[in-house]
N, CA, C, O and CB atoms as a CASP TS submission, in Angstrom:
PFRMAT TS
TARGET T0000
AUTHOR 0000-0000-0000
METHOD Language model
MODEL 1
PARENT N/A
ATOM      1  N   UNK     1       2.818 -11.748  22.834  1.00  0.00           N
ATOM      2  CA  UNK     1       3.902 -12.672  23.098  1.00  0.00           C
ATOM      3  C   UNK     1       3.327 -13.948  23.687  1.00  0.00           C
ATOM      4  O   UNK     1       2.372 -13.889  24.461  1.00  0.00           O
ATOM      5  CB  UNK     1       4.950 -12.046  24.045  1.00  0.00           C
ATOM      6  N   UNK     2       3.836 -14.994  23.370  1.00  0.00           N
ATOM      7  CA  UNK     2       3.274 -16.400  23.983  1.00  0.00           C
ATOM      8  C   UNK     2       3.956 -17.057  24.860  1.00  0.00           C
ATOM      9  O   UNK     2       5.082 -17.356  24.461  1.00  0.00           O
ATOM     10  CB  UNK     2       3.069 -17.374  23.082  1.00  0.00           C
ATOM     11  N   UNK     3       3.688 -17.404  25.936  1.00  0.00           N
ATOM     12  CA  UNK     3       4.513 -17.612  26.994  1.00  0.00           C
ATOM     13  C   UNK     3       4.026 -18.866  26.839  1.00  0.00           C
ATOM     14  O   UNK     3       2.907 -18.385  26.663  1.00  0.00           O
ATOM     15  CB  UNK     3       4.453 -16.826  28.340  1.00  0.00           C
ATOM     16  N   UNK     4       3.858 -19.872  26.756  1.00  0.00           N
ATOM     17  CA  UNK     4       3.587 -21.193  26.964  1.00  0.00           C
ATOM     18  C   UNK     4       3.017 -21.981  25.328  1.00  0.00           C
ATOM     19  O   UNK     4       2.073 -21.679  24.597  1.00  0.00           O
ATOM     20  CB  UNK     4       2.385 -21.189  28.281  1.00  0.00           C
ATOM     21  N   UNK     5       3.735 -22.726  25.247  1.00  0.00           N
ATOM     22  CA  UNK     5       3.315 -23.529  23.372  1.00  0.00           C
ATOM     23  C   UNK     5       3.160 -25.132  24.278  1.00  0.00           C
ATOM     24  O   UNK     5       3.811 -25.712  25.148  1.00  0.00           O
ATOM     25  CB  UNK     5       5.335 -23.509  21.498  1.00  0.00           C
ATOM     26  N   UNK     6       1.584 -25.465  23.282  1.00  0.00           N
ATOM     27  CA  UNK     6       0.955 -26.195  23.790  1.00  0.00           C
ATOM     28  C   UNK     6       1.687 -27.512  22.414  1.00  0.00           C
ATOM     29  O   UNK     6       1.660 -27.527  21.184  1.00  0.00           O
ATOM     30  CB  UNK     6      -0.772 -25.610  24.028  1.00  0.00           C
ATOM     31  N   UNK     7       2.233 -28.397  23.412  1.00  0.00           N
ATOM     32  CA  UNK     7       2.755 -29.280  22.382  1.00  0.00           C
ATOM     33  C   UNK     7       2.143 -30.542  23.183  1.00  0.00           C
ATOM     34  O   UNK     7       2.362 -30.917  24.335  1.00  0.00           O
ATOM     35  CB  UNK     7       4.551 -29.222  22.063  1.00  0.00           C
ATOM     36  N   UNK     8       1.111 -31.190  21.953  1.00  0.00           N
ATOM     37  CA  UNK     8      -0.059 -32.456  22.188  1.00  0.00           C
ATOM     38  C   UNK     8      -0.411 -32.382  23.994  1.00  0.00           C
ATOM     39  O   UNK     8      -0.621 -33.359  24.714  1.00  0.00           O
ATOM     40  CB  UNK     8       0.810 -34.400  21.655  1.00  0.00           C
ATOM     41  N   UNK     9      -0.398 -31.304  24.307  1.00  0.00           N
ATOM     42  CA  UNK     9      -1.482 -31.268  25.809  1.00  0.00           C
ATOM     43  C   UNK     9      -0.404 -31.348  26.703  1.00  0.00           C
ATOM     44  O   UNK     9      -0.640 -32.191  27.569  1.00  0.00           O
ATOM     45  CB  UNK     9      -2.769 -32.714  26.151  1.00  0.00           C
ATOM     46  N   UNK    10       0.399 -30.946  26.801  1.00  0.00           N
ATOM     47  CA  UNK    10       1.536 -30.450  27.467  1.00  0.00           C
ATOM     48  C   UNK    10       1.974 -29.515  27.183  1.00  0.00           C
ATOM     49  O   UNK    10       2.334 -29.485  26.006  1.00  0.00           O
ATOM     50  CB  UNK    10       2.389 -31.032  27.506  1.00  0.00           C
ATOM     51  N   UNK    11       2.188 -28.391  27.904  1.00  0.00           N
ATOM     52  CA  UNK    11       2.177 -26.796  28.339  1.00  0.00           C
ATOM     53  C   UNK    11       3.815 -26.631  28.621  1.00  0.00           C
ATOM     54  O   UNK    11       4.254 -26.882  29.743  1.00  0.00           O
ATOM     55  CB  UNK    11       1.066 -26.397  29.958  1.00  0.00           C
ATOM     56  N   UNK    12       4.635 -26.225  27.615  1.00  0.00           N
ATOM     57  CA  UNK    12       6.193 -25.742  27.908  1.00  0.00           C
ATOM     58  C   UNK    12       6.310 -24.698  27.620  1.00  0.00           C
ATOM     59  O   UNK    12       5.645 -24.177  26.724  1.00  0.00           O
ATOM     60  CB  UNK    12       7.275 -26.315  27.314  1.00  0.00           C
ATOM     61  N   UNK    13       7.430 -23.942  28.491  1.00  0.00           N
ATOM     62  CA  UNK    13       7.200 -22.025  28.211  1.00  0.00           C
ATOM     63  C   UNK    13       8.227 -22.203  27.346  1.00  0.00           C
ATOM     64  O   UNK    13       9.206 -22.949  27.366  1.00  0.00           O
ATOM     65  CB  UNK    13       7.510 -20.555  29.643  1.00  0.00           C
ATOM     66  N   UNK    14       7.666 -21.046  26.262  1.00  0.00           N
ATOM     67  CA  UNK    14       8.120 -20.596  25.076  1.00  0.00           C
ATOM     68  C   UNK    14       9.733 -20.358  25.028  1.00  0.00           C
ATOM     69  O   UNK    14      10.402 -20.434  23.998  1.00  0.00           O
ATOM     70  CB  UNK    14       7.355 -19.369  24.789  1.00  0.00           C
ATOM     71  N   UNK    15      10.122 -20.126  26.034  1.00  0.00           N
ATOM     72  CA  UNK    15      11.619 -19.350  26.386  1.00  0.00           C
ATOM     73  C   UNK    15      12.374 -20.802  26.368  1.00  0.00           C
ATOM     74  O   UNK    15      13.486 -20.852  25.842  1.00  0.00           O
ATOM     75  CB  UNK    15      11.771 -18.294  28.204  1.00  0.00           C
ATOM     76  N   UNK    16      11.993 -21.583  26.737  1.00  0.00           N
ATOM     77  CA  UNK    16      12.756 -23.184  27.017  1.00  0.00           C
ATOM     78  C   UNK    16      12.904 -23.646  25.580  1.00  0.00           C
ATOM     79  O   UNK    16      13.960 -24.167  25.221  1.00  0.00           O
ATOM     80  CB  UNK    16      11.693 -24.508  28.020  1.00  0.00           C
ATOM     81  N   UNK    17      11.929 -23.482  24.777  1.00  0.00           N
ATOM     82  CA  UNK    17      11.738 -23.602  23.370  1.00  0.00           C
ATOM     83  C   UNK    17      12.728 -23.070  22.484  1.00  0.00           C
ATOM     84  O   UNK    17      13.307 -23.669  21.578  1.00  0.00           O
ATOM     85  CB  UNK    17      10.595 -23.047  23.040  1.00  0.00           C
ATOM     86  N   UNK    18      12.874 -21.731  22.891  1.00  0.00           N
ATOM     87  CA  UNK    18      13.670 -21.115  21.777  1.00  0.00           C
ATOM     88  C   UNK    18      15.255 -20.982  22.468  1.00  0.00           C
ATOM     89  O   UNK    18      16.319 -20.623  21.965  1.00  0.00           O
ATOM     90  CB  UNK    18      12.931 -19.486  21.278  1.00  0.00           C
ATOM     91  N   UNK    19      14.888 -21.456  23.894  1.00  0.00           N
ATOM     92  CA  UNK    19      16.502 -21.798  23.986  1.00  0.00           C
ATOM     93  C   UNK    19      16.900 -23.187  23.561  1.00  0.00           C
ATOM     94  O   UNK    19      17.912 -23.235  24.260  1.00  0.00           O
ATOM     95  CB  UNK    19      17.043 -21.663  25.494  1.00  0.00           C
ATOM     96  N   UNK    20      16.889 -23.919  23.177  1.00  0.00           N
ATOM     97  CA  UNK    20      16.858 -25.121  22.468  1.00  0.00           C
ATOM     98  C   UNK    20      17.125 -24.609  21.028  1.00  0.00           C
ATOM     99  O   UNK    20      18.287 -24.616  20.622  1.00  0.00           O
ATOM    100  CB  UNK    20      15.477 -25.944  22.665  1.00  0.00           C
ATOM    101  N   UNK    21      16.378 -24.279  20.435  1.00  0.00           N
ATOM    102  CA  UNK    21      16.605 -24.138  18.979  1.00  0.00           C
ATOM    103  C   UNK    21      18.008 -22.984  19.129  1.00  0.00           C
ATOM    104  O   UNK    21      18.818 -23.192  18.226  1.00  0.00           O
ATOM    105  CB  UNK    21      14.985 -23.471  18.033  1.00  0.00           C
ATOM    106  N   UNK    22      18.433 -21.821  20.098  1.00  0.00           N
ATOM    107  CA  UNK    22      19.164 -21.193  19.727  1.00  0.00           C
ATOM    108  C   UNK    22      20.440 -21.779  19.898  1.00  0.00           C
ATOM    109  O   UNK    22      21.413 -21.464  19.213  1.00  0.00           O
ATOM    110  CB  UNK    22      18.953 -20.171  20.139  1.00  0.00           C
ATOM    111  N   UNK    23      20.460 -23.120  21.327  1.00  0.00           N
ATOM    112  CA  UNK    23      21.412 -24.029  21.333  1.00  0.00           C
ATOM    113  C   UNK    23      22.035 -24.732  19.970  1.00  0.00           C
ATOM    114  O   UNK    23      23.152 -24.694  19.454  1.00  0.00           O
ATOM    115  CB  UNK    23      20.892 -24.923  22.135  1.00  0.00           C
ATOM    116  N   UNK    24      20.717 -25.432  19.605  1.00  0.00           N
ATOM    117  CA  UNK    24      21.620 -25.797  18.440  1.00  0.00           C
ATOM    118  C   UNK    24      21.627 -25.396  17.194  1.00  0.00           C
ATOM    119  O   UNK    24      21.653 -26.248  16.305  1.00  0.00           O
ATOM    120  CB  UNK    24      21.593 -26.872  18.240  1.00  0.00           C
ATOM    121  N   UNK    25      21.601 -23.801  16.831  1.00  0.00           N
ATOM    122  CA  UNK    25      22.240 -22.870  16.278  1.00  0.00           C
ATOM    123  C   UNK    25      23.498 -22.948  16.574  1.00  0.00           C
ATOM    124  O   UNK    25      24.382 -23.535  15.950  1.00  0.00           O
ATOM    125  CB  UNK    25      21.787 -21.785  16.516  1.00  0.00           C
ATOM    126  N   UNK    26      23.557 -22.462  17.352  1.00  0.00           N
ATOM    127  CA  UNK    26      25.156 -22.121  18.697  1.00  0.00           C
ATOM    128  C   UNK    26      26.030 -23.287  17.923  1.00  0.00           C
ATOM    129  O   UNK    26      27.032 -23.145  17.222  1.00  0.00           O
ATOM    130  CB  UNK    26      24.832 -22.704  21.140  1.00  0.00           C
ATOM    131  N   UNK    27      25.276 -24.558  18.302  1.00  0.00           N
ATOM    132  CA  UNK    27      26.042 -25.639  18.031  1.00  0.00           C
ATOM    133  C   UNK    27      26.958 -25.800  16.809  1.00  0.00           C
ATOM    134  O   UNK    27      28.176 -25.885  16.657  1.00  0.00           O
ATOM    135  CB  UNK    27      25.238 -26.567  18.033  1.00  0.00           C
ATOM    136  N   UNK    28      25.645 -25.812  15.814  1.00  0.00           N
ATOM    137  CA  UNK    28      26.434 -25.862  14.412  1.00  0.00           C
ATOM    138  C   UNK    28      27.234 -24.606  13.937  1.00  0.00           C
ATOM    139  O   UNK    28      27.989 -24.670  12.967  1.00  0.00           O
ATOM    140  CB  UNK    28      25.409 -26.135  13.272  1.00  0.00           C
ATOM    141  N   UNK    29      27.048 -23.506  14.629  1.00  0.00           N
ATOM    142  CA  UNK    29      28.312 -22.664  14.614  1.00  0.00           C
ATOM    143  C   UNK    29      29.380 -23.020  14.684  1.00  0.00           C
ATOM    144  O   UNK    29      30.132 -23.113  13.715  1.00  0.00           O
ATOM    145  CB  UNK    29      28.421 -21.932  15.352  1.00  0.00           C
ATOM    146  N   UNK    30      29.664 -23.288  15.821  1.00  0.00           N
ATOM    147  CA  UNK    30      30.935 -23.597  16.799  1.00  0.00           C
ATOM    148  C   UNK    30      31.667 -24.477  15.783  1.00  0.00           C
ATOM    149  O   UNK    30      32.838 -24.345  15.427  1.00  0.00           O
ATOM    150  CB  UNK    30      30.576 -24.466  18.424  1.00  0.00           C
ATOM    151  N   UNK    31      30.593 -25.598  15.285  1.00  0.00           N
ATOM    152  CA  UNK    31      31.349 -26.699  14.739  1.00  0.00           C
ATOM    153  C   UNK    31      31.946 -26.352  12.885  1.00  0.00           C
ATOM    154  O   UNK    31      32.789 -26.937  12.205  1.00  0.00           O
ATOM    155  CB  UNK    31      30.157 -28.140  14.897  1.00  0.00           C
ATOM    156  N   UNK    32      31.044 -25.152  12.575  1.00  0.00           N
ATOM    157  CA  UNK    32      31.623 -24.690  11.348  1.00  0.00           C
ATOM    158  C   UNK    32      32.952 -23.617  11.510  1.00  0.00           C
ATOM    159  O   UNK    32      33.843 -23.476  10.672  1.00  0.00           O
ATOM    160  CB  UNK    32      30.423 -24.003  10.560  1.00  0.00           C
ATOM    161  N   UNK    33      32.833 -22.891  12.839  1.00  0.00           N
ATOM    162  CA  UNK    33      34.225 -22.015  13.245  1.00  0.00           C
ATOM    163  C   UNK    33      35.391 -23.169  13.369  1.00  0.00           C
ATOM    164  O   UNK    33      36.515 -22.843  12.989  1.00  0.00           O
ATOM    165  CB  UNK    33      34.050 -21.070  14.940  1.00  0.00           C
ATOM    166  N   UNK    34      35.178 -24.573  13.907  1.00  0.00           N
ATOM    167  CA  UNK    34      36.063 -25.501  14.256  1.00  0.00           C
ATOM    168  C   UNK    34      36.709 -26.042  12.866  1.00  0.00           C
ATOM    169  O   UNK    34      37.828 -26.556  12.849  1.00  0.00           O
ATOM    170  CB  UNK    34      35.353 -26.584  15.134  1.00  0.00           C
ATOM    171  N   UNK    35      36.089 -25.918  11.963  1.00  0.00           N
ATOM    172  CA  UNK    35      36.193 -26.290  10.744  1.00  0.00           C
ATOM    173  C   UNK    35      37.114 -25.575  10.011  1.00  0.00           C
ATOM    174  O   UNK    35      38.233 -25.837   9.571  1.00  0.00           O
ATOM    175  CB  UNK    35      35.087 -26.277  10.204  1.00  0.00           C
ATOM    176  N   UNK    36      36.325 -24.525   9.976  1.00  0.00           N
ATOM    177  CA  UNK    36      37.478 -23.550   9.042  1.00  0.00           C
ATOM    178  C   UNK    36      38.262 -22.482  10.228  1.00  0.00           C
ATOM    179  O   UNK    36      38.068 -21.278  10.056  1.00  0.00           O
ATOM    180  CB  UNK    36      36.454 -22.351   7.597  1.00  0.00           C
ATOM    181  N   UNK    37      38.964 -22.824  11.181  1.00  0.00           N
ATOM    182  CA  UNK    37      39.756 -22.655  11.845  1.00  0.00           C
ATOM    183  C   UNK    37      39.324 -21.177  12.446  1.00  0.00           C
ATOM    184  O   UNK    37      40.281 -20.426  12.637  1.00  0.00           O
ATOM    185  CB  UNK    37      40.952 -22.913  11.173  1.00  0.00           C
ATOM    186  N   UNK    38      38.199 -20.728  12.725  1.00  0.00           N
ATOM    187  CA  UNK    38      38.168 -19.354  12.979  1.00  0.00           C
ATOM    188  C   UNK    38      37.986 -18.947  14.165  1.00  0.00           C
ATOM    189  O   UNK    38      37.448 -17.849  14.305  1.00  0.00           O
ATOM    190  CB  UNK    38      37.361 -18.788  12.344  1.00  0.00           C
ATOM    191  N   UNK    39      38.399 -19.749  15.390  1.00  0.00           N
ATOM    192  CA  UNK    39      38.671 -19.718  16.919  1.00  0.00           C
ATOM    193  C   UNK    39      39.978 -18.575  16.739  1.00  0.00           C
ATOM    194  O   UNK    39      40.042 -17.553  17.423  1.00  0.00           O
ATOM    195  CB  UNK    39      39.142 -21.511  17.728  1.00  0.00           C
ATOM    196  N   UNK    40      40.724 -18.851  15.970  1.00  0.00           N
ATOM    197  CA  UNK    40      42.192 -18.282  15.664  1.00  0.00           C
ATOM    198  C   UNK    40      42.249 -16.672  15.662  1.00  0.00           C
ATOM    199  O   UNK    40      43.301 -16.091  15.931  1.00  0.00           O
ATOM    200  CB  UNK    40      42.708 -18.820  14.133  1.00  0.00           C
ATOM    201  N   UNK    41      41.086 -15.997  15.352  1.00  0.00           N
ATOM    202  CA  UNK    41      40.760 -14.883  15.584  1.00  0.00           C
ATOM    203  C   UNK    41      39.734 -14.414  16.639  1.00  0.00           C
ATOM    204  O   UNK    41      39.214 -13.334  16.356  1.00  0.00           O
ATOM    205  CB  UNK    41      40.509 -14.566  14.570  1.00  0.00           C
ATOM    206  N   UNK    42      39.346 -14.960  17.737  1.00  0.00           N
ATOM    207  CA  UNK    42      38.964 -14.728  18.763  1.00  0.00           C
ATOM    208  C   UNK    42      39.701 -14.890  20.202  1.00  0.00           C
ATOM    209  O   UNK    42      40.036 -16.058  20.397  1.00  0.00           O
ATOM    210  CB  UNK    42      38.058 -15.271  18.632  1.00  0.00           C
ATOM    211  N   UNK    43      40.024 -14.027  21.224  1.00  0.00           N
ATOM    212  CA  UNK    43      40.510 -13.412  21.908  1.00  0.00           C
ATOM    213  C   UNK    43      40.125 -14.607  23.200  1.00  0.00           C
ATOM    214  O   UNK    43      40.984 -15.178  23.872  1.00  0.00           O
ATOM    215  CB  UNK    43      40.055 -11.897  21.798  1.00  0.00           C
ATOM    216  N   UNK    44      39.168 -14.733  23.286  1.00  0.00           N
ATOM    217  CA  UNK    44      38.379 -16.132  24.394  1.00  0.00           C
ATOM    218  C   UNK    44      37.143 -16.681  23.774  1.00  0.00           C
ATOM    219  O   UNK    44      36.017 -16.188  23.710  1.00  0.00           O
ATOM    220  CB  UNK    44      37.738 -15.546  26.112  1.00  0.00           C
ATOM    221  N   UNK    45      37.508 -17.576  23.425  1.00  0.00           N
ATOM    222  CA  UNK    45      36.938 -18.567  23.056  1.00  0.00           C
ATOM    223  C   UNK    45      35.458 -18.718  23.787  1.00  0.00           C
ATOM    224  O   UNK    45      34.490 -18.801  23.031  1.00  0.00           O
ATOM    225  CB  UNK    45      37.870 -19.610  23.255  1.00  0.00           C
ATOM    226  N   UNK    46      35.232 -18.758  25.203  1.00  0.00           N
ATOM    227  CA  UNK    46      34.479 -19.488  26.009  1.00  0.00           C
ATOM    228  C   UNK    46      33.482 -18.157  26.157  1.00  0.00           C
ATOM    229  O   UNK    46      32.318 -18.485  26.388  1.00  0.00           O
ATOM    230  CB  UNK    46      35.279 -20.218  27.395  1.00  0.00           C
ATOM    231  N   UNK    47      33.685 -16.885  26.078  1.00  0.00           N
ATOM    232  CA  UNK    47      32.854 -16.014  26.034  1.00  0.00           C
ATOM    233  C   UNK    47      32.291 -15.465  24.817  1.00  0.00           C
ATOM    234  O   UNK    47      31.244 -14.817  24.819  1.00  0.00           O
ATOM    235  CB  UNK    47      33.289 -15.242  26.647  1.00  0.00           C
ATOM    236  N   UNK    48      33.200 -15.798  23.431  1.00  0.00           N
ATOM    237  CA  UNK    48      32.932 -15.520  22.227  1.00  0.00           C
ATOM    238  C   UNK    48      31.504 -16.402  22.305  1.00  0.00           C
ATOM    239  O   UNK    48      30.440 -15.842  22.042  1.00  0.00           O
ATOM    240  CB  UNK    48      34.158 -15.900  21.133  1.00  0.00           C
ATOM    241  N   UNK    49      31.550 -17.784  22.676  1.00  0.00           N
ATOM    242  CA  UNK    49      30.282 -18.712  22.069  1.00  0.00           C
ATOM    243  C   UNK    49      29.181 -18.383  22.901  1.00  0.00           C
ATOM    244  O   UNK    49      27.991 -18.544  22.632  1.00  0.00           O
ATOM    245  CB  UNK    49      30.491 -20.422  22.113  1.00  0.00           C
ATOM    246  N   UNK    50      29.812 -17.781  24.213  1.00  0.00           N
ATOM    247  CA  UNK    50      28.536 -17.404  25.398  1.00  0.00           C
ATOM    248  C   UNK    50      27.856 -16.342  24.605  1.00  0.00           C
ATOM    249  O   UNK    50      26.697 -16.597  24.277  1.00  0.00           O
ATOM    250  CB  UNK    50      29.087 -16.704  27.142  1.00  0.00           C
ATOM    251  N   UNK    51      28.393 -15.117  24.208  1.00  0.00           N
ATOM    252  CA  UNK    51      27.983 -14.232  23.340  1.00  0.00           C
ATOM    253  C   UNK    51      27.273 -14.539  22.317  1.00  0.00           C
ATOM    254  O   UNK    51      26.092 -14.192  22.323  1.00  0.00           O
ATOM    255  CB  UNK    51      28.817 -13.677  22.962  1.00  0.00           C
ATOM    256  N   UNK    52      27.738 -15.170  21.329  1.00  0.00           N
ATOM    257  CA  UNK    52      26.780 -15.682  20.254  1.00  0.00           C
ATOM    258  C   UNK    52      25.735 -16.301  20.385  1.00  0.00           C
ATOM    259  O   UNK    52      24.737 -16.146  19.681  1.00  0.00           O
ATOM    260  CB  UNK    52      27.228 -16.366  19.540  1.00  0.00           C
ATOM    261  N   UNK    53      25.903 -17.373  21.667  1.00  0.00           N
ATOM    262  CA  UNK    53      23.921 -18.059  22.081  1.00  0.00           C
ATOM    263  C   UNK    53      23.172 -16.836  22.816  1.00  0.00           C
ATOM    264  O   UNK    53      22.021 -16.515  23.112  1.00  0.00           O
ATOM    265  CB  UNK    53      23.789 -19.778  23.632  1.00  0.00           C
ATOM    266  N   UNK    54      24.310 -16.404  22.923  1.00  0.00           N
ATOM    267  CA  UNK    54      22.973 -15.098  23.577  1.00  0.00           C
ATOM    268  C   UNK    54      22.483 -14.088  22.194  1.00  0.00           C
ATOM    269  O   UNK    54      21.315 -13.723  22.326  1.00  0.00           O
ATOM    270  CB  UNK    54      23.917 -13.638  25.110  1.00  0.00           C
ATOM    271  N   UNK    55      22.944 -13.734  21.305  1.00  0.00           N
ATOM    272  CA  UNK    55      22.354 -13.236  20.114  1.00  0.00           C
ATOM    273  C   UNK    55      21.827 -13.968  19.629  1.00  0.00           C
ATOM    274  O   UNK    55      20.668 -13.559  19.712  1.00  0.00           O
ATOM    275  CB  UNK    55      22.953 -12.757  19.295  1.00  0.00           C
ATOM    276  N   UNK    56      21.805 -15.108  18.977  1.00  0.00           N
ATOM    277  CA  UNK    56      21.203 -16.328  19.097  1.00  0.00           C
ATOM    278  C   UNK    56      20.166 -16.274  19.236  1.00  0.00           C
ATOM    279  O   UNK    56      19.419 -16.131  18.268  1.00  0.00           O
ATOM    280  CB  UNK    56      21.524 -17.027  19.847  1.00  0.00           C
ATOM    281  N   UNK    57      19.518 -16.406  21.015  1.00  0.00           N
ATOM    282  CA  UNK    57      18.558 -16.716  21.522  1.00  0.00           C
ATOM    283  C   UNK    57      18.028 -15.419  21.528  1.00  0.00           C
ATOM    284  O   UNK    57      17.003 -15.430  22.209  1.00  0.00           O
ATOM    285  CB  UNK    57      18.683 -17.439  22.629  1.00  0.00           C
ATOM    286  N   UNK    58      18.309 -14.094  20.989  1.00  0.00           N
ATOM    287  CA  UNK    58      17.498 -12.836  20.723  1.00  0.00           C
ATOM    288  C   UNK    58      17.040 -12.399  19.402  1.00  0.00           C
ATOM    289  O   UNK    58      16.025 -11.851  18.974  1.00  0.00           O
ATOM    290  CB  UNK    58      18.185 -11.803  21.158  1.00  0.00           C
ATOM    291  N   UNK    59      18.193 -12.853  18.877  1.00  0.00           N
ATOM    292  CA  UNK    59      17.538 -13.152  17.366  1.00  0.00           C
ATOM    293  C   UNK    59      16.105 -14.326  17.066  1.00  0.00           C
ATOM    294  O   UNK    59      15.083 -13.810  16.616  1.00  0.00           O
ATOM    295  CB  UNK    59      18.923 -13.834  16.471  1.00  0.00           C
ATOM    296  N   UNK    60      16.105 -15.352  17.246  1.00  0.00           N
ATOM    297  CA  UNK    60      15.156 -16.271  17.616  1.00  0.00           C
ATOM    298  C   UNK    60      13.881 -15.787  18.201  1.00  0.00           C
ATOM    299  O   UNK    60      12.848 -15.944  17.551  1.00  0.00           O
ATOM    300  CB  UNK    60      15.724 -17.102  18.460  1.00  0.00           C
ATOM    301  N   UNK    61      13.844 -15.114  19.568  1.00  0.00           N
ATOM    302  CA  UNK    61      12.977 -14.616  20.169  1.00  0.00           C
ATOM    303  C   UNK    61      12.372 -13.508  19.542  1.00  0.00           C
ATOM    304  O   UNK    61      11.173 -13.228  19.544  1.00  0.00           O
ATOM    305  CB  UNK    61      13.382 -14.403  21.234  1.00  0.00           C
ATOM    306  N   UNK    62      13.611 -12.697  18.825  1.00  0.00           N
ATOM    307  CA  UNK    62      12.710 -11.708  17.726  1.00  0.00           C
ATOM    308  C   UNK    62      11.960 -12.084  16.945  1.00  0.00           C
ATOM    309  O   UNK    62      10.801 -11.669  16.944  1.00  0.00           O
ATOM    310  CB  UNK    62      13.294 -11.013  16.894  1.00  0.00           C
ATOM    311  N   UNK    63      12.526 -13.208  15.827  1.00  0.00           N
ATOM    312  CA  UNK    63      11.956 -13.809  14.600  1.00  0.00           C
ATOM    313  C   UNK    63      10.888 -15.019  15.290  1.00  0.00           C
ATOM    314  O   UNK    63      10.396 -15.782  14.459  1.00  0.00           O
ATOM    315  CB  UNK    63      13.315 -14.489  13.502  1.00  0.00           C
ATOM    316  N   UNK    64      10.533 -15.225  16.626  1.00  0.00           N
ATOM    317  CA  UNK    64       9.124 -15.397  16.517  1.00  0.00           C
ATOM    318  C   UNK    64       8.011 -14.499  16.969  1.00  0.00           C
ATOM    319  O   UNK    64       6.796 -14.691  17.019  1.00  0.00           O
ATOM    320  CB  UNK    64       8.913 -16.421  17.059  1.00  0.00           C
ATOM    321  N   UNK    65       8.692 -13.556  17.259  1.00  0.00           N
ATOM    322  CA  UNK    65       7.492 -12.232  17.519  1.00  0.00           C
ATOM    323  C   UNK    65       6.843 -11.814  16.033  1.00  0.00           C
ATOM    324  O   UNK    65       5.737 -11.665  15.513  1.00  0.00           O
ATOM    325  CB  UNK    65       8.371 -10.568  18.262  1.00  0.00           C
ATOM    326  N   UNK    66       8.578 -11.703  15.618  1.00  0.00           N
ATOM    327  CA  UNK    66       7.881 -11.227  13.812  1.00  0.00           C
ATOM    328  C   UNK    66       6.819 -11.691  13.048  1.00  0.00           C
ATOM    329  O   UNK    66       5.872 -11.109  12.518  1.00  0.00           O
ATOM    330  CB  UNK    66       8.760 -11.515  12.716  1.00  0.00           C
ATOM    331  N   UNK    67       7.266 -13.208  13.113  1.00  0.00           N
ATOM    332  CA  UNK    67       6.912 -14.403  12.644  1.00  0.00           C
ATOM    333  C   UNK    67       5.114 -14.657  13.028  1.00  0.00           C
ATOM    334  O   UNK    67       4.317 -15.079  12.190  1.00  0.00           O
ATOM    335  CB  UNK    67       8.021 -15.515  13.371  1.00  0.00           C
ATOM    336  N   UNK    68       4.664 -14.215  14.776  1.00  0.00           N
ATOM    337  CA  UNK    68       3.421 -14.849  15.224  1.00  0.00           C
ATOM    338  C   UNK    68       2.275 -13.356  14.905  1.00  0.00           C
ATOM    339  O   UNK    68       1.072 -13.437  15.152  1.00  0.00           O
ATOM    340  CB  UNK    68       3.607 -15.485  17.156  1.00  0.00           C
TER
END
């Protein structure tokens, strides 16, 4: 596992990384559920999307284990 990605000589931990990319996953979710109206079948809203960046950001964290 890599805890730190060396981007041009600056040292950021890996976890900051892939929370970023799972953010804006998250993001363009939200904005395709907003689209085709599919808030309408979720119960709370504000924990549905908390839920999903958190699969998200485990899915991600898997597929760069797979991936390295």
């Amino acid at each position: 596992m890599r805890y730190v990605i060396d981007i041009y000589g600056v040292f950021v931990p890996a976890l900051l990384l892939w929370i970023v990319v799972a953010y804006v996953l998250s993001a363009l979710l939200r904005r395709l559920m907003q689209r085709f109206d599919l808030y309408r079948l979720v119960w709370h809203r504000a924990l549905f999307d908390f839920s999903v960046f958190v699969c998200l950001l485990g899915g991600v964290v898997y597929l760069s284990e797979y991936l390295s």
